[in-house]
C-alpha positions as CSV (number, residue, x, y, z in Angstrom):
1,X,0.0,0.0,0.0
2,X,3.2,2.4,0.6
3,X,4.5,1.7,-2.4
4,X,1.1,2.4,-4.4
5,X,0.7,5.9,-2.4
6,X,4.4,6.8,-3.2
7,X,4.3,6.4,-6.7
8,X,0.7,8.2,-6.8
9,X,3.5,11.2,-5.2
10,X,6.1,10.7,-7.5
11,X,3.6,10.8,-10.4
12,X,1.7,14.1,-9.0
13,X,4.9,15.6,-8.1
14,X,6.3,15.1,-12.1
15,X,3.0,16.3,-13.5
16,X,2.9,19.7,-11.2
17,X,6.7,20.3,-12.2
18,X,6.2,19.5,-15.9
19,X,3.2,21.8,-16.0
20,X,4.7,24.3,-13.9
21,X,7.5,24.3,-16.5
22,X,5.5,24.5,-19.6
23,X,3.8,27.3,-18.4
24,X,7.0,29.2,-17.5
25,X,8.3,30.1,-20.2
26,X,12.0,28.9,-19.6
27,X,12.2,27.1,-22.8
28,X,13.8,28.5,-25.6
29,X,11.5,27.7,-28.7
30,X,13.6,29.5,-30.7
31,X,14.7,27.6,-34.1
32,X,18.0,29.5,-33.4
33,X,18.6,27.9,-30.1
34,X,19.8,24.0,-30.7
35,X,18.3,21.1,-28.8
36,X,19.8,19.7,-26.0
37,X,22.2,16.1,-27.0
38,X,18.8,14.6,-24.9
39,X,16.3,16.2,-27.0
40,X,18.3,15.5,-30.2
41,X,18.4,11.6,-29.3
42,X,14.5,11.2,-28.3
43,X,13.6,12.7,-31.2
44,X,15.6,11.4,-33.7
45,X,15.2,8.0,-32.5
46,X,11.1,8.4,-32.6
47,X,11.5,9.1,-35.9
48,X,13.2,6.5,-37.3
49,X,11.5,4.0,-35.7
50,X,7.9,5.4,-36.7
51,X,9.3,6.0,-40.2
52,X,10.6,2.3,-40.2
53,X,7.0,0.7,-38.6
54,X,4.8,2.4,-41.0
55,X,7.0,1.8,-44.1
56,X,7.1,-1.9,-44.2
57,X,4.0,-2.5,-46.3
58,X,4.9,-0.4,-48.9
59,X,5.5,-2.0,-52.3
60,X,8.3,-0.4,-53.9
61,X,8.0,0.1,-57.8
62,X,10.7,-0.4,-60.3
63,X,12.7,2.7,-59.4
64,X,15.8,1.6,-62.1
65,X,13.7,3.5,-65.2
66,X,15.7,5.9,-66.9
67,X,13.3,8.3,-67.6
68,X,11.5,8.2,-64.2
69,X,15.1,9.1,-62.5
70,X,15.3,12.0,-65.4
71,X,11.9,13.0,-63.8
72,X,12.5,12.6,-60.4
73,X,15.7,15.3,-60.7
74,X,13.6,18.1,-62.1
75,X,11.1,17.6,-59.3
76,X,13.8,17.1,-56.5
77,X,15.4,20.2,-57.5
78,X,12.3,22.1,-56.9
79,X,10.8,20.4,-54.4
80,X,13.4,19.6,-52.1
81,X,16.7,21.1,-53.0
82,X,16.6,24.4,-51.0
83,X,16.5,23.1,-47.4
84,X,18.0,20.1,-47.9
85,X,20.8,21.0,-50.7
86,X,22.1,19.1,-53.7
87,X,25.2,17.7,-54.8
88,X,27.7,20.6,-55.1
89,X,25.0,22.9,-53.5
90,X,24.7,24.0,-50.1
91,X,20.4,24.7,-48.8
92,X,19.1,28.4,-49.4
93,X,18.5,30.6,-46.9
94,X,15.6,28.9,-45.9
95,X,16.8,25.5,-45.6
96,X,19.7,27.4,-43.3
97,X,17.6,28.5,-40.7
98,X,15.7,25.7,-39.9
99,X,15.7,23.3,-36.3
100,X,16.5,20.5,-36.5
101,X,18.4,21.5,-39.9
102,X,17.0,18.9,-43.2
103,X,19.2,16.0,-43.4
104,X,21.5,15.3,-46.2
105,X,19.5,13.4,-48.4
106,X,22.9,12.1,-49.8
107,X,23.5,10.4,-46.3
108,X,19.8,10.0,-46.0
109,X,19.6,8.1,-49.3
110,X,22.5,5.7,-48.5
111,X,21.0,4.7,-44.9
112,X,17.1,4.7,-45.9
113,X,15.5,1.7,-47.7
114,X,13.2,3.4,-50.8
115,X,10.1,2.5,-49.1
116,X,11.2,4.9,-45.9
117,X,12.1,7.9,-48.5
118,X,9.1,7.7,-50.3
119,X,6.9,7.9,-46.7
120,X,8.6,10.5,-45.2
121,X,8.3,12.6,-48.7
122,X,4.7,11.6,-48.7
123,X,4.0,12.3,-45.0
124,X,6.2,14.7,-43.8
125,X,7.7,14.8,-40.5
126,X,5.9,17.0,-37.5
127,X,7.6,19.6,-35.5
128,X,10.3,19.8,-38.2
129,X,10.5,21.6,-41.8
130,X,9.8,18.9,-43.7
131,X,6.1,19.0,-45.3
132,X,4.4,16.3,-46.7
133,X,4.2,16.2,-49.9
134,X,1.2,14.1,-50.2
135,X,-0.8,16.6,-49.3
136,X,-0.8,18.4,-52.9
137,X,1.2,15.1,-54.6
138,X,-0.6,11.7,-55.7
139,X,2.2,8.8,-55.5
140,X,2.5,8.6,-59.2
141,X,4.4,12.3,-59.0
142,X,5.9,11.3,-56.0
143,X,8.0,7.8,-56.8
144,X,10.1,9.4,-59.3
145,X,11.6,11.4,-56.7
146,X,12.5,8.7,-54.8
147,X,14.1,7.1,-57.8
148,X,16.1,9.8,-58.4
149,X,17.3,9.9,-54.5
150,X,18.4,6.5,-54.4
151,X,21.1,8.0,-57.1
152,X,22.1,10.8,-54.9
153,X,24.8,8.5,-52.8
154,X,26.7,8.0,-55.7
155,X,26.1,11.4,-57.9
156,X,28.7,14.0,-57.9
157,X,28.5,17.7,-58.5
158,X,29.2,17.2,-62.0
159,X,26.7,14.6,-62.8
160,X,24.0,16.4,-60.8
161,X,24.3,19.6,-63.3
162,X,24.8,17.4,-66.5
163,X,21.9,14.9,-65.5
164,X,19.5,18.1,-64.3
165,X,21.0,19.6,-68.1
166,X,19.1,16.4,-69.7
167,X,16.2,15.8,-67.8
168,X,14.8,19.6,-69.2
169,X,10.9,19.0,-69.6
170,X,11.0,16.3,-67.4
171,X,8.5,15.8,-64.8
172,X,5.9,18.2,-62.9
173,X,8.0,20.6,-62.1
174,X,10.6,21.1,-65.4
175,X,13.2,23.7,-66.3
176,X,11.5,24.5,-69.5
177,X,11.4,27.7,-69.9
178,X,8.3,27.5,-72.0
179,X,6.5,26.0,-69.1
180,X,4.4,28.3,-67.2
181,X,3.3,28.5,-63.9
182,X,-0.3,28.9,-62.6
183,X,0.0,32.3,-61.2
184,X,1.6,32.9,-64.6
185,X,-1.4,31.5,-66.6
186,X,-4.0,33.1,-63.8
187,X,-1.5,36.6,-65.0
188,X,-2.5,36.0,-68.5
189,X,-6.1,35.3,-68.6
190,X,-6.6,38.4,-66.3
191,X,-4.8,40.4,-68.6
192,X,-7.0,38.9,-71.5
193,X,-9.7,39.1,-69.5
194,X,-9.1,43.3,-69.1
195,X,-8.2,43.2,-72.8
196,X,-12.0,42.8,-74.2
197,X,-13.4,44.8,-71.5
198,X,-14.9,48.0,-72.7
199,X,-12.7,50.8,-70.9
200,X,-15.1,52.7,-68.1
201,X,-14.0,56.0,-70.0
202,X,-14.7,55.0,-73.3
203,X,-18.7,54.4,-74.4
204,X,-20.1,51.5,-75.4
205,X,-21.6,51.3,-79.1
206,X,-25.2,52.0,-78.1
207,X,-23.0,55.1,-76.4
208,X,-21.5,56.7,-79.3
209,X,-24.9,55.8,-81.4
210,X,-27.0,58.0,-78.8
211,X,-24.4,60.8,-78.9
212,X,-24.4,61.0,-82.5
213,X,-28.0,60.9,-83.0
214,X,-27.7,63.8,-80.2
215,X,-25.5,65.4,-82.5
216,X,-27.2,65.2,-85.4
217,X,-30.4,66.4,-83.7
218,X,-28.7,69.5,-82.2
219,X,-27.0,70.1,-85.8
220,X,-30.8,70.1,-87.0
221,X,-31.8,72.2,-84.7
222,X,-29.6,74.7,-85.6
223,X,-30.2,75.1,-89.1
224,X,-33.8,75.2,-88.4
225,X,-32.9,78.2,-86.5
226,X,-30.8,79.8,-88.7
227,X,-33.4,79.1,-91.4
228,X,-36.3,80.8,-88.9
229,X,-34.3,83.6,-88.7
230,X,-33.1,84.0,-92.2
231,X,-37.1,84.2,-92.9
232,X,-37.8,86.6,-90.4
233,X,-34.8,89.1,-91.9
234,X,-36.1,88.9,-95.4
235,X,-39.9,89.4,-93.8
236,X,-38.8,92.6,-92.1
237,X,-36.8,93.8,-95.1
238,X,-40.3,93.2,-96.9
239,X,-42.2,95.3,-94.5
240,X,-39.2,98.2,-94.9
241,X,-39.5,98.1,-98.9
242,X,-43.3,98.3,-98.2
243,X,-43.0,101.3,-95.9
């Protein structure tokens, strides 16, 4: 019965101190601030061991085709390259400040079965920088990616340029430059959009029809009067001769 009512204290006692330091504010949230050797371990170890539980059903496709790795590189340099770098290129400034930093898919690639790579790109991984790609991805765009990692170990900086140099119109996201984004096509069709628009300052055609008819009236009107009054000149210079 001791025992029981001690650790009832022990567990009271570690709930009121770990609430009372949630609450205070010691923490350093900061992504500047590194994690403790502690922190680093618990979490990188829960990783890898969810990652490696929930990617064992997976069925791996043929990732050896050609022209999915050719693919994949396009879509890993857009998707993936500036936080976690590329052979011969260090992550953008993003990819710099984040906590825990992205991996180096390199090392990732060479330590990570193909079935792990592709569910943490599909999935993400919470309180880290690393979104999942599912979310706006179906697998189909996502595999080659994963073929083209498990190339990474062995790719140098060399054959990353000349490999990214061929694969131009490759995949979802290309390098061709006559590809064009959606806020590039939205741009266009707004600007098409304004193009048959009627300007606000310029009348329509029933507009300039009314005006002229206006026009024409108020000419008419004029030389009625001018005629009036031509008539009424020679009718007085009737009545002088008369007089």
């Amino acid at each position: 019965m001791k025992i029981i009512t001690m650790f009832i204290s022990v567990v009271v006692i570690a709930v009121i101190v770990v609430t009372g330091f949630v609450y205070s504010g010691l923490y350093d949230v900061g992504a500047s601030s590194p994690h403790s050797g502690f922190a680093n371990w618990v979490m990188s170890t829960t990783m890898h061991a969810s990652v490696d539980r929930r990617a064992k059903d997976i069925d791996v496709p043929n990732l050896d085709d050609e022209a999915l790795q050719l693919a994949g590189i396009n879509d890993f340099d857009s998707m993936c390259a500036a936080c976690h770098g590329a052979p011969g290129q260090d992550p953008e400034a993003m990819g710099q400040g984040l906590n825990p930093p992205a991996p180096d898919l390199k090392e990732s690639a060479a330590h990570s079965t193909a079935a792990e790579l592709f569910w943490v790109t599909k999935h993400g991984i919470k309180m880290t920088g690393m979104p999942a790609w599912g979310s706006s991805h179906d697998d189909e765009a996502l595999w080659p990616v994963v073929a083209f990692m498990t190339l990474l170990p062995k790719l140098s900086a060399d054959a990353y340029q000349a490999m990214l140099a061929s694969a131009e119109g490759s995949g979802h996201h290309t390098t061709d430059g006559d590809s064009h984004s959606h806020s590039d096509v939205a741009s266009e069709s707004i600007g098409h959009a304004e193009g048959d628009q009627p300007h606000h300052d310029q009348p329509g055609d029933g507009e300039v029809t009314e005006h002229s008819h206006s026009t024409d009236s108020h000419e008419h009107d004029e030389s009625a009067g001018n005629k009036e009054k031509q008539q009424l000149k020679h009718d007085h210079s009737g009545d002088d001769h008369d007089h």
